[in-house]
N, C-alpha and C positions, 0 to 999 in steps of 0.2 A: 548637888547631883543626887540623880536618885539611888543607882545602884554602880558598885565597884566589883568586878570580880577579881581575885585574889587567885593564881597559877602557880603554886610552885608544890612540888615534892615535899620538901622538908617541914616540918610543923613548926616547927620553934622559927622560921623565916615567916612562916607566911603570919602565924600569931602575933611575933615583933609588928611585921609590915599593917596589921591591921590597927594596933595599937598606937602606930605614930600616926597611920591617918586619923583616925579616931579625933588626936588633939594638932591636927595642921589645921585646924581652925577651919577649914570646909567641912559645911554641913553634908553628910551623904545618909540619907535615909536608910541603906540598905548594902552590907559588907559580906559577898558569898566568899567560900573559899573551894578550890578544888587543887587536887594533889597531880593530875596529871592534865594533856591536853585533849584527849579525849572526853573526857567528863565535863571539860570547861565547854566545848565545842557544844555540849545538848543543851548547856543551859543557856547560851547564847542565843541557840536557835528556837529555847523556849518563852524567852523573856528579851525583853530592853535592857541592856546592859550600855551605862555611858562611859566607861572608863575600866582598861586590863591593867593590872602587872601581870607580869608573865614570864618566867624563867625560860631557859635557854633547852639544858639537857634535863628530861624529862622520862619514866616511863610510859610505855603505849603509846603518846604520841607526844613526840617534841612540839619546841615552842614555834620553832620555824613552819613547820607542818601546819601547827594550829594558826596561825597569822596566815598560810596560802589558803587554806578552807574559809579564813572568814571574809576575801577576796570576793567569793561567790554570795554570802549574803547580804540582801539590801539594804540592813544597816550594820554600819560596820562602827565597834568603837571606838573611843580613843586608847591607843597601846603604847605600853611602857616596857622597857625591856629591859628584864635583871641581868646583868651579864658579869661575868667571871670575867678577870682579865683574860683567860686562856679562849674565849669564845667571843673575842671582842668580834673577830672577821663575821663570826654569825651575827653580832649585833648589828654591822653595816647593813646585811641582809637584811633584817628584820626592818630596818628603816629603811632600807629599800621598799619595801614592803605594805608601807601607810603608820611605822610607830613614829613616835612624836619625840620620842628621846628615850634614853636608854640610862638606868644607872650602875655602876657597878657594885660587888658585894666585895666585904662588906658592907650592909645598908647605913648612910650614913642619913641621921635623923633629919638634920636640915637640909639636907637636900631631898627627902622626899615629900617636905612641908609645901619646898620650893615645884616641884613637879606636883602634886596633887591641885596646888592652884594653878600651876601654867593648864593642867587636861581638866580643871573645872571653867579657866575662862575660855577656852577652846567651847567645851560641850555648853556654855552659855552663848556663846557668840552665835553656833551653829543653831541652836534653836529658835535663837532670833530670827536668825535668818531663812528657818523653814517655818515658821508661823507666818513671817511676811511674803514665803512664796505659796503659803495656801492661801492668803487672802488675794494675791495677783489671781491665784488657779480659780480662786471661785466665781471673783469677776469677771475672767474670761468663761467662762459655762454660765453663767450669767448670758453676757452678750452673745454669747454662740446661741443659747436657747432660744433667745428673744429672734435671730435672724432666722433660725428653722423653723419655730414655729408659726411665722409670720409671712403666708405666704407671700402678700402682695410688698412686701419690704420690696424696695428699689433699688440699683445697684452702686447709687450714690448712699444712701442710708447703710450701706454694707462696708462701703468704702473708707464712712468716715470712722466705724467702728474697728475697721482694720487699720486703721492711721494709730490708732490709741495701744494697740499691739506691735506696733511695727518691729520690735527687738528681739520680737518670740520666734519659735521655730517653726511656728506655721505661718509664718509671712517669707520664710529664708531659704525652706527645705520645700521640694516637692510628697506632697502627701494623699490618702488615699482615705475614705470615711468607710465605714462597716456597720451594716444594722446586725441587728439577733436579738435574740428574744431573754439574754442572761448578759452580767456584767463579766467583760474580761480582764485578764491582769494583763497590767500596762505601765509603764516604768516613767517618770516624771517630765517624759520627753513625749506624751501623748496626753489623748483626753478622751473620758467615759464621762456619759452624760444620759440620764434617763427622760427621754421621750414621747408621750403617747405608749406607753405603755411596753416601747420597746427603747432596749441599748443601744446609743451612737456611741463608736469608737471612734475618734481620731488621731491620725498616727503619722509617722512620717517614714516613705516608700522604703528607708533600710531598713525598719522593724517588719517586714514582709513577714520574714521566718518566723519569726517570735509572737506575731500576730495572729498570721493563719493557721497556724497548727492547731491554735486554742478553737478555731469554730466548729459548728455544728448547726446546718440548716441557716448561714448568714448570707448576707448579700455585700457585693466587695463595689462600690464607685472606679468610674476610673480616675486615671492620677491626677492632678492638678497643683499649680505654681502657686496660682494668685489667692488670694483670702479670698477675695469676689466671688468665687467661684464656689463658696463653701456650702450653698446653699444649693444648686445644683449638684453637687458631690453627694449631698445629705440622699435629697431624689434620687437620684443612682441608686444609691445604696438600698433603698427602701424598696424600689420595686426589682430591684435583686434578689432583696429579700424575699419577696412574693414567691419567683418566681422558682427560687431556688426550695421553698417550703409548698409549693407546687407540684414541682419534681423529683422532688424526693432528696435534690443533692445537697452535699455534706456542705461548700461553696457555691458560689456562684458571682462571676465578674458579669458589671452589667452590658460590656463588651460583646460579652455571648448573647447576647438577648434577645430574640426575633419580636418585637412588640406587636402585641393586635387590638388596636383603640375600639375595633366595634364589639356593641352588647352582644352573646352571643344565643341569648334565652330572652324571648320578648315577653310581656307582662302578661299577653293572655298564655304561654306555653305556665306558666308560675299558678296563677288562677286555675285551670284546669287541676293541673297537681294538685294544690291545697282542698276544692270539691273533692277530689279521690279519696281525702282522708277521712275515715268515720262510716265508706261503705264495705260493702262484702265485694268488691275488686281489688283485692291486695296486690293484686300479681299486676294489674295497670299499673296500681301506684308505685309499686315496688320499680317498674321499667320506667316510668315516668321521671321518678327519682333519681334512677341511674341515669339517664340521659339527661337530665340539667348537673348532675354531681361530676358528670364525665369528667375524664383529664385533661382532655382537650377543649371544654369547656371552660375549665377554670384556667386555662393558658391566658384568657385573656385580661387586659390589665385591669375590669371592670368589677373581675369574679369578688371580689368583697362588697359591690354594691350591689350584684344580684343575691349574694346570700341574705344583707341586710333587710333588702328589700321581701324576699320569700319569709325572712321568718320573722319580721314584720305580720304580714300576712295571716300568717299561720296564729302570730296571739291574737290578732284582732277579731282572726274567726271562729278559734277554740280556746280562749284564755283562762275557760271556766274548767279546762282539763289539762291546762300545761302545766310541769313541774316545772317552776319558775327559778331554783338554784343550776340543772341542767340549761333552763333556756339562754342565762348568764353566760354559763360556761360555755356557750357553744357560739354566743354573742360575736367573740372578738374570735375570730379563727386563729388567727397567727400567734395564740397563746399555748396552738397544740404545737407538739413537735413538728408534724410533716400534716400535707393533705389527706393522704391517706389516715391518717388517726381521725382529724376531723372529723371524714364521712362516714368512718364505720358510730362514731359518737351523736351525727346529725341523725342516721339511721334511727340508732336506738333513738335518739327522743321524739321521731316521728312515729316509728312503732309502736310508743308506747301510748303516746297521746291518739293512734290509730284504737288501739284498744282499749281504752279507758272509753272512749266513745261508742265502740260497739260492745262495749257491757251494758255503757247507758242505753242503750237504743235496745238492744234485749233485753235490760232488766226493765224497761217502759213499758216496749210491748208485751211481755209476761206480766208486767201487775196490771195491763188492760185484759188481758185474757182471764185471768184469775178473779178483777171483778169481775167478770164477763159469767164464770162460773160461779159467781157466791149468786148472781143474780138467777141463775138458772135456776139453783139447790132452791130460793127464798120460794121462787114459782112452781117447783116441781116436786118438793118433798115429798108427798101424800104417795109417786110416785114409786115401784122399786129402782130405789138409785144406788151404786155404784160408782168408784171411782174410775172406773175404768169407764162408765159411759157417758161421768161428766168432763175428762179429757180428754175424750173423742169429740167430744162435741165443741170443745173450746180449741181445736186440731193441736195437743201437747202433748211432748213425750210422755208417758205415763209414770215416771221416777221423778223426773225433771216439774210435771205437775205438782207432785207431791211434795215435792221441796221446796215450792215456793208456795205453794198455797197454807203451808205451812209456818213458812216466814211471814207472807202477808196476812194472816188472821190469829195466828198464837195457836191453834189446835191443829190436831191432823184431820183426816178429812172426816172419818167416822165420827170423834168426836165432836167437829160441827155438824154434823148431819144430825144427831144425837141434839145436839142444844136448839137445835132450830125447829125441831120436830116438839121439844118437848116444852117451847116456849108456844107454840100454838097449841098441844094439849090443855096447859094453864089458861090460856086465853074459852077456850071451851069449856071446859069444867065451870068457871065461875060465868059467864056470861051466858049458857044455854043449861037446857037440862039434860041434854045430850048423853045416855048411859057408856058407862068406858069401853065395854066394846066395839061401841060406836064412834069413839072418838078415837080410838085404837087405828082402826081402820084408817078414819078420814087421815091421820097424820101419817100414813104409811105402813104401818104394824100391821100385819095381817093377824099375829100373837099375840091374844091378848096379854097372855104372862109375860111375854116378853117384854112389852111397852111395861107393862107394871113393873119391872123387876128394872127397867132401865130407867123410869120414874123417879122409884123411891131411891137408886143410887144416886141419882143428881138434885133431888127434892128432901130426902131425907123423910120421906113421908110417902104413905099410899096416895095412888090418884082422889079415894074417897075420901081421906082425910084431908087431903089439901084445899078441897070442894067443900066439906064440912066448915075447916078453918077459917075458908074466905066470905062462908055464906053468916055465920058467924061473927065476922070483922065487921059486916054489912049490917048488921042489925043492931051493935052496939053503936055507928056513928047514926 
């Protein structure tokens, strides 16, 4: 065994009691001790406990008390009950109760050698026998899986698989299957099984109460006898599901369910919308989108293959602007809570891939413009130019110019009008004889000192010596 909890008051009882199991010759991994029944009760509920001794009268809470609380938990030990001759009538109780024998005190040593093996072959036997009902459980989720996931399975194929279950309680009891998108607790008398990415619960129609309280946005089958029938139940349940993460409701039996088989958004109303996206019509696409998103839209039973189908669409025709861990998320709907959460989420990732595209498309036609304006400046330098008259002439904001003309060449605008002007002074100086006032002029400068003064700050040199310098380079090759 692995662990023993030890219940009594008195120290010197329960330090004996630990000591003759010790050498009863059962191995037990693990010996807690607790002085009343309340304390025993938290570690119960915190741990696997296979086997109690357990006294009678107690303070804070008796032993009796503590044997009805652990009634209500789903694994219950095995209990031994110390009893006083004077509490023997509570000892009845206590075996009324689930204890498996009772000893009196004084403890006598061989006979708790004798009860420590009787509640270790007990807690053997039991375990036997729940490892050989998880291996039945998992076989049967096994073959349950294999019949729902298989549509075209036939109902002799169904039939023979419920032949090989026939003892179970879903061949005995009428029962009712549940989708939802989370696993629920369920007691050894039903079945949780995951899906396609959503939870089947299987259950049988008395655990109603115990079942449906735990949902949120599931869909309920209606009832059924036969096993045959388990595959159709699944169905129910499934577009229950839908429809109940459609409308918002906490339940939903498929009972209630008006179905509407036709598409209700045709392939060109989808193609228009997705064109919408990427121009300066927001407010189309925004109402375009709300009319394929509508409620009443997605009523019908198709609405997960027109989403698939739209945002299909939508990567094949912008996939070089979709954020692709949103497009995931927003892949499988029925992973959000309700529909409503979807659409405000489908929203956002059309919005956002709406503007990633019209920055592209502005930031395109601004670096067209902008060459547009270096081409101007390379033709029209000699000219008096300004920024303000080569922004007008490219039709840009005048800030807005500035900030990108700045981006796309590394200077501001002065300073390229500066390098471009004084890269064609060099060009004159060494290739004409052109005097600097003369050249001053042709590049713009009405000043002569000024061109000179703006020269030698980016040449590091006079116009005349840089003329000098070059005619000089010339003569030594």
């Amino acid at each position: 065994m692995q662990t023993i909890l030890l219940v009594e008051d008195e120290k010197l009882i329960r330090q004996g009691l630990r000591s003759m199991i010790e050498r009863s010759g059962v191995e037990v991994e693990n010996i807690i001790e607790c002085s009343n029944g309340k304390d025993a009760l938290e570690v119960v509920k915190s741990q696997e406990v296979d086997g109690i001794f357990t006294d009678i009268r107690m303070p804070k809470m008796d032993g009796i008390t503590f044997l009805e609380e652990l009634q209500n938990l789903p694994f219950k030990p095995e209990i031994i009950i110390l009893s006083g001759y004077d509490d023997f009538s509570y000892a009845v109780n206590a075996l009324k109760l689930g204890a498996i024998d009772y000893i009196l005190k004084p403890v006598d040593r061989n006979e708790v050698f004798k009860l420590v093996n009787k509640m270790n072959k007990i807690v053997s036997e039991k375990k036997t026998i729940n490892n050989k009902l998880k291996l039945v459980e998992e076989n049967i989720k096994e073959q349950i899986h294999y019949i729902l996931l298989h549509q075209n399975i036939t109902r002799n194929q169904i039939n023979k698989i419920g032949a090989t279950m026939s003892d179970l309680w879903i061949n005995q009891t009428p029962y009712k299957v549940v989708c939802s998108s989370y696993k629920l607790k369920t007691t050894e008398v039903s079945l949780n099984l995951e899906l396609l990415g959503m939870w089947i619960t299987i259950y049988p129609t008395y655990m109603k109460h115990e079942i449906e309280e735990q949902l949120n946005y599931a869909g309920i089958s209606s009832e059924y006898t036969l096993f045959e029938h388990i595959r159709i139940a699944y169905e129910e349940a499934v577009v229950a599901r839908k429809y109940a993460f459609i409308t918002n409701n906490n339940t939903l039996n498929y009972n209630d369910i008006t179905i509407d088989n036709t598409l209700p958004v045709t392939q060109k109303q989808l193609k228009i919308f997705v064109q919408l996206i990427g121009t300066n019509r927001r407010d189309e696409l925004m109402n375009s989108m709300s009319n394929i998103l509508d409620t009443k839209v997605a009523h019908h039973i198709y609405i997960e293959d027109m989403i698939d189908t739209l945002l299909n669409l939508i990567k094949n025709t912008y996939k070089d602007h979709i954020n692709f861990s949103v497009f995931n998320e927003i892949k499988d709907i029925y992973k959000f809570n309700n529909y409503e959460e979807f659409k405000l989420r489908f929203i956002e990732f059309v919005d956002e891939i709406n503007l990633k595209i019209m920055d592209t498309t502005e930031k395109t036609i601004t670096d067209t413009k902008v060459e547009t304006a270096i081409d101007y400046i390379d033709k029209n330098y000699a000219k008096d130019l300004n920024m303000a008259i080569v922004s007008n002439y490219v039709s840009m904001n005048y800030s807005l110019f500035s900030q990108r003309f700045k981006e796309h060449t590394g200077q501001n605008f002065v300073n390229y009008l500066k390098l471009v002007r004084i890269k064609k002074a060099k060009e004159y100086l060494v290739e004409t004889n052109k005097k600097i006032a003369e050249i001053s002029f042709l590049i713009g400068y009405e000043n002569e000192k000024h061109f000179m003064k703006v020269f030698r700050q980016l040449e590091g040199v006079s116009p005349t010596e840089y003329r000098k310098n070059n005619k000089n380079l010339e003569l030594v090759k």
